[in-house]
VEXLOTI-92166 format. One line per field, with one value per residue (C-alpha): x, y, z. Coordinates in Angstrom, 1 decimal, m for minus. Layout:
BEGIN
east: [X  ...]
north: [Y  ...]
up: [Z  ...]
This chain:
BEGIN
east: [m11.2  m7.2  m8.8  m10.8  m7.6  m5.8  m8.2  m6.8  m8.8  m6.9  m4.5  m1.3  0.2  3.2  2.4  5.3  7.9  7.1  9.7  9.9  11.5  15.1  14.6  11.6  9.1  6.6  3.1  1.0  m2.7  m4.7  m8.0  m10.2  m12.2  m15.7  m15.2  m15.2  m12.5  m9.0  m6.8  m3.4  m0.5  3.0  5.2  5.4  1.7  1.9  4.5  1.8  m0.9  1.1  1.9  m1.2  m2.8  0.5  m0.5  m3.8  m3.8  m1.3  m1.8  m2.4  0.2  1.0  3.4  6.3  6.4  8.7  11.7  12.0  14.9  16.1  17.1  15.3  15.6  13.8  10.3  8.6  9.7  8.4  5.0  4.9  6.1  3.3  0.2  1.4  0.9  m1.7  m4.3  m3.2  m4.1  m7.6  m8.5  m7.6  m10.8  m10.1  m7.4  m10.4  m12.8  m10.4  m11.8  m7.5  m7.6  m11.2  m10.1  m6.8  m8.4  m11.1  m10.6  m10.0  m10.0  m6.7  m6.8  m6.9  m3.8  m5.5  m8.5  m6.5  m4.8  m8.2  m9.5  m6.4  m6.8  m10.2  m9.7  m8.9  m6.6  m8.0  m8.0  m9.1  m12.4  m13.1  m16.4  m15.8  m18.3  m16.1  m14.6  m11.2  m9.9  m7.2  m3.5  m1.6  2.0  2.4  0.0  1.7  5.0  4.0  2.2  5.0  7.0  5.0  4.5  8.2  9.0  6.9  8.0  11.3  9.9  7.3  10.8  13.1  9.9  9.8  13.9  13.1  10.3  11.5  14.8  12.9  11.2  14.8  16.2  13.3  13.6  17.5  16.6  14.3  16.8  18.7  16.8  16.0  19.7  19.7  17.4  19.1  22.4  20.2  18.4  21.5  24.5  24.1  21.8  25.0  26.3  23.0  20.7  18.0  15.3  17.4  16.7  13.3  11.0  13.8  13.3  9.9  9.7  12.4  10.2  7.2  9.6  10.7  7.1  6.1  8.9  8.0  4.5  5.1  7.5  4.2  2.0  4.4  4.9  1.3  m0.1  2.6  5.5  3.0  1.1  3.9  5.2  2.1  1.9  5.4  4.3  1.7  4.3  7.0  3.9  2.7  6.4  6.8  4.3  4.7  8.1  6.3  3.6  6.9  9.1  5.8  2.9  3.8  7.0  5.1  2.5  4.9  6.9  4.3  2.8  6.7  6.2  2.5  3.1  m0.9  0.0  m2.7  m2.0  m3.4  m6.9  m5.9  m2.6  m4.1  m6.9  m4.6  m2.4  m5.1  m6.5  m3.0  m2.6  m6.9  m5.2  m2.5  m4.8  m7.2  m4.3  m2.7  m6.2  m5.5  m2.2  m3.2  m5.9  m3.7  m1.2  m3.9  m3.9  m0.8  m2.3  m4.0  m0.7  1.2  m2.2  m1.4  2.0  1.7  m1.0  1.2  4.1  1.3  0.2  4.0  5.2  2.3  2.9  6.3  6.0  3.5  6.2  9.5  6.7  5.5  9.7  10.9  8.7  9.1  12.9  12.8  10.5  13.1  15.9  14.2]
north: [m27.0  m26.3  m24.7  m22.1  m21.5  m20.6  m18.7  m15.8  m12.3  m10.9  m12.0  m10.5  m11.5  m9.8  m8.8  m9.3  m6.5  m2.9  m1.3  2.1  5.6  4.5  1.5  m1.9  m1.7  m4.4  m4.1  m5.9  m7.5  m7.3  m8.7  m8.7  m11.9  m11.9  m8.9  m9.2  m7.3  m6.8  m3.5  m3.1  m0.9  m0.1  m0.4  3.7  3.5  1.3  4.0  6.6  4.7  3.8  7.8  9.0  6.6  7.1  10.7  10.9  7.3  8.3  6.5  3.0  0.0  0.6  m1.8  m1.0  m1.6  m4.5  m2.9  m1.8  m3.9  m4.1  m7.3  m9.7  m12.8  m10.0  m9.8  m12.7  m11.9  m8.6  m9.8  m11.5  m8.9  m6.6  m9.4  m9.7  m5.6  m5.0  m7.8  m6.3  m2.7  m4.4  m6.4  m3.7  m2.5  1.2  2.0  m0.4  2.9  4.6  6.2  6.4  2.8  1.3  3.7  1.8  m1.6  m1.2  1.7  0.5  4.0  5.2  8.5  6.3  8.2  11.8  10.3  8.9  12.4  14.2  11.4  12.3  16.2  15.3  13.2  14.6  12.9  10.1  12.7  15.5  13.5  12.6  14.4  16.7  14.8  11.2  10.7  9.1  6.6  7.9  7.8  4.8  4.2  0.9  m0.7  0.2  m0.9  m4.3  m4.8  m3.8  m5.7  m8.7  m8.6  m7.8  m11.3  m12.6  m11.2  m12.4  m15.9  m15.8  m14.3  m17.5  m19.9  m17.9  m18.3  m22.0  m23.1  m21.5  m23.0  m25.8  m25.1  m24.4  m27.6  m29.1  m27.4  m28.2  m31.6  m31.1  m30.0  m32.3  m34.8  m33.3  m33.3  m37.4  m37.8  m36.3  m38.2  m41.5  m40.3  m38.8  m39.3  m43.5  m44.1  m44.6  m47.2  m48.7  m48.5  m45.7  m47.5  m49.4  m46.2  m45.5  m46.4  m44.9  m41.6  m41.7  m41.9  m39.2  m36.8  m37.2  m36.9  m33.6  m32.3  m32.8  m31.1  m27.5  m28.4  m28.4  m25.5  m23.4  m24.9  m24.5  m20.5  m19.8  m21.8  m21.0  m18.3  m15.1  m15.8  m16.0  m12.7  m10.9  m11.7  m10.4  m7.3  m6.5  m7.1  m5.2  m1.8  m2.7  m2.1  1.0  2.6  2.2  3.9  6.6  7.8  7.4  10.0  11.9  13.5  11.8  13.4  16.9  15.9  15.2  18.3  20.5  19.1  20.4  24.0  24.3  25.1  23.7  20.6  20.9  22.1  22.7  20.8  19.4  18.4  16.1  14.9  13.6  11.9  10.0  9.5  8.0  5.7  4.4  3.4  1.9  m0.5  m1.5  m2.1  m3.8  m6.0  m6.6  m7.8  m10.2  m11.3  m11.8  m13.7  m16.0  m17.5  m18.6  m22.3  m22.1  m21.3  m24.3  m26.3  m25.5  m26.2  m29.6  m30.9  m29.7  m31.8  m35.0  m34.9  m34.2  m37.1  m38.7  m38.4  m39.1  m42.2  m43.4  m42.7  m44.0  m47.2  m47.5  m47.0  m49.8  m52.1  m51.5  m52.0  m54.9  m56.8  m56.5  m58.1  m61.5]
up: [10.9  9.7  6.8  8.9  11.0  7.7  6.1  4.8  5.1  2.3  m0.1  m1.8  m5.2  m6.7  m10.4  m13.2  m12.8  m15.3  m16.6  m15.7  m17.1  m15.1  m12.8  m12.6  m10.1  m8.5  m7.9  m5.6  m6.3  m3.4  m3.0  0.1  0.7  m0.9  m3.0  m6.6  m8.3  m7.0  m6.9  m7.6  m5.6  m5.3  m2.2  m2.2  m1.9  1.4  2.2  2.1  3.9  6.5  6.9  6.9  9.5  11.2  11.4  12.1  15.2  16.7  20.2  18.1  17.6  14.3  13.1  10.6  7.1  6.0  4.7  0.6  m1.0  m4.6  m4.8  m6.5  m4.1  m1.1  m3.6  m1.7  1.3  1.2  0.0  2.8  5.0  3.4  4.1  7.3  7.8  5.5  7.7  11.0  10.1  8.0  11.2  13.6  15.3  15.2  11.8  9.8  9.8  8.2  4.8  3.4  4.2  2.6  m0.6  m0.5  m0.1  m2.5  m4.9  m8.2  m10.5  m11.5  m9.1  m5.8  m4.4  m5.0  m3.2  m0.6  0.1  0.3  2.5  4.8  4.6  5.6  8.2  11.9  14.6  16.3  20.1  18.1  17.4  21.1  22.5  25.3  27.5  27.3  30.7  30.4  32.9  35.3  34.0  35.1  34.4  36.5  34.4  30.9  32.7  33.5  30.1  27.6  29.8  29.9  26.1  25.7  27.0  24.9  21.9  22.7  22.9  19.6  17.8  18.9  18.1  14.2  14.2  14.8  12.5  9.4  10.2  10.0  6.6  5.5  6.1  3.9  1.3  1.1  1.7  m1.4  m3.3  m2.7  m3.6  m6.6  m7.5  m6.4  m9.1  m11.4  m10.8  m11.7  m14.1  m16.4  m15.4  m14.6  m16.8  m19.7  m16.7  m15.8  m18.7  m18.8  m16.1  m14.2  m11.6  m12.8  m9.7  m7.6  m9.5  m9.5  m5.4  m5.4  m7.3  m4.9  m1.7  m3.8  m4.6  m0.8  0.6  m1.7  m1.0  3.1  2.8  1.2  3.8  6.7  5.4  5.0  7.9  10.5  9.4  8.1  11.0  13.7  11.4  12.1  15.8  15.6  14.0  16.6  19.7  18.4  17.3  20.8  22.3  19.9  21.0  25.2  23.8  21.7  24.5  27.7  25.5  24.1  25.7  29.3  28.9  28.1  30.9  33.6  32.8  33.0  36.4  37.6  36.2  38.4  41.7  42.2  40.5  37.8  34.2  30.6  30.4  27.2  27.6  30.1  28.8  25.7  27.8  29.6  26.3  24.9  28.3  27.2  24.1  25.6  27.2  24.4  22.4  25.2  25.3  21.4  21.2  24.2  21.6  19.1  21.1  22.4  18.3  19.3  20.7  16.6  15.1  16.8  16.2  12.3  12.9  14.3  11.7  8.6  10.1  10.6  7.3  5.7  7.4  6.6  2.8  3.0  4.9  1.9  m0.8  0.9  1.7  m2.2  m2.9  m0.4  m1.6  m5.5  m5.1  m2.8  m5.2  m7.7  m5.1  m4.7]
């Protein structure tokens, strides 16, 4: 059902500015679904988490954190930027097992951040954890060529899609706005000319053409836009780290291969970089995964535009009718 396809694993609400020694600051509610009591965070806390898993998976497609802006008309849209991180890294089948990340999910004491440092001191890098007896598959750089440029491409094409549905959502809420303002005009400023319900059924269809519009805007942005966000998210990490593993242990790999007149070199130094082109491809396989909720997303999108112009049908219907009435 739509409401399946929407269901949100977690949820983000931003709680009432605090006023702190020299500037505000927000915090964020999160609450995992089916667990009872929520926790509460600050974007430098997100900073932190995203460091330390940063640190110690560092062959996984991490994706960044939405930028931090003081301005107050950026708050929602980094709340949205933060959901759209915060399920990717939740969902993702390795950075989940994380102990930094389950303490910042679900720790509600007021030392969570010294427990999320000694879960990170404690913690080990994701290679230094491999057993020595775990064969690796054989480095191949044609393969990571033709994915990150396959899922390149289709970045480029989720990113115009994005561009053009909240364009879209834009347009109605100016439209909603604007009718807002129409009503307004009838209601106040001819009502001296007109008498004070001579407009009234005309008002009262305006409001409901107003009330949809912000309702599909909220169900166009929760349904479509933080989804298409997130898929974003994942292509771009995907993309960044093809980029990180080329000018990082491949570079190191290659260059030691040049300096062994055998053509072998350090044990280690090629194990990791097999081990960084193993990730490659599972992440490769899980940004395909998530692209493939791309026939939901538009699925979402096309039944939020039925049922909006559904509703709105309905009330300029109810409104034509009303006013003709009067007319004969």
């Amino acid at each position: 059902t739509m409401r399946e396809l929407n269901e949100r694993y977690i949820s983000i609400t931003v709680v009432p500015e605090k006023k702190g020694i020299l500037l505000k600051h927000s915090e964020y509610e999160i609450k995992l679904k089916g667990s009872e009591k929520p926790v509460r965070r600050r974007y430098k806390d997100f900073v932190t988490l995203h460091a330390y898993l940063a640190e110690k998976y560092p062959y996984r497609a991490l994706p960044a954190l939405p930028p931090k802006q003081l301005i107050v008309d950026s708050i929602e849209q980094r709340r949205r930027g933060l959901l759209a991180w915060l399920t990717f890294v939740a969902q993702h089948p390795a950075l989940r097992h994380s102990a930094i990340l389950s303490i910042f999910l679900k720790d509600t004491t007021t030392d969570y951040r010294y427990r999320m440092c000694v879960a990170y001191e404690k913690q080990i890098d994701e290679f230094a954890r491999l057993r020595e007896n775990v064969t690796l598959p054989a480095i191949d750089v044609d393969t990571v060529i033709e994915a990150r440029a396959r899922l390149r491409c289709a970045h480029s094409a989720v990113a115009r899609l994005m561009k053009l549905m909240d364009h879209d959502t834009v347009r109605t809420e100016k439209q909603a706005h604007d009718r807002g303002e129409i009503d307004r005009i009838l209601s106040n400023e001819l009502c001296g000319v007109f008498g004070e319900r001579y407009f009234e059924d005309i008002s009262v269809g305006l409001r409901g053409a107003t009330m949809e519009g912000e309702r599909y805007v909220q169900a166009q942005h929760r349904a479509v836009i933080e989804r298409l966000h997130l898929l974003l998210d994942a292509l771009y990490a995907h993309s960044d780290l093809c980029d990180r593993v080329e000018k990082g242990v491949l570079t190191e790999y290659q260059k030691a291969l040049l300096k062994t007149e055998t053509g072998g070199c350090d044990v280690q130094l090629e194990r990791r970089a097999a081990y960084a082109f193993c990730c490659i491809r599972s992440e490769t396989e899980l940004i395909q995964r998530e692209l493939d909720s791309l026939g939901s997303i538009l699925l979402s999108y096309a039944h939020e535009e039925q049922q909006h112009h559904q509703k709105m049908a309905k009330i300029w219907h109810q409104l034509i009718v009303t006013e003709s009435g009067k007319l004969i």
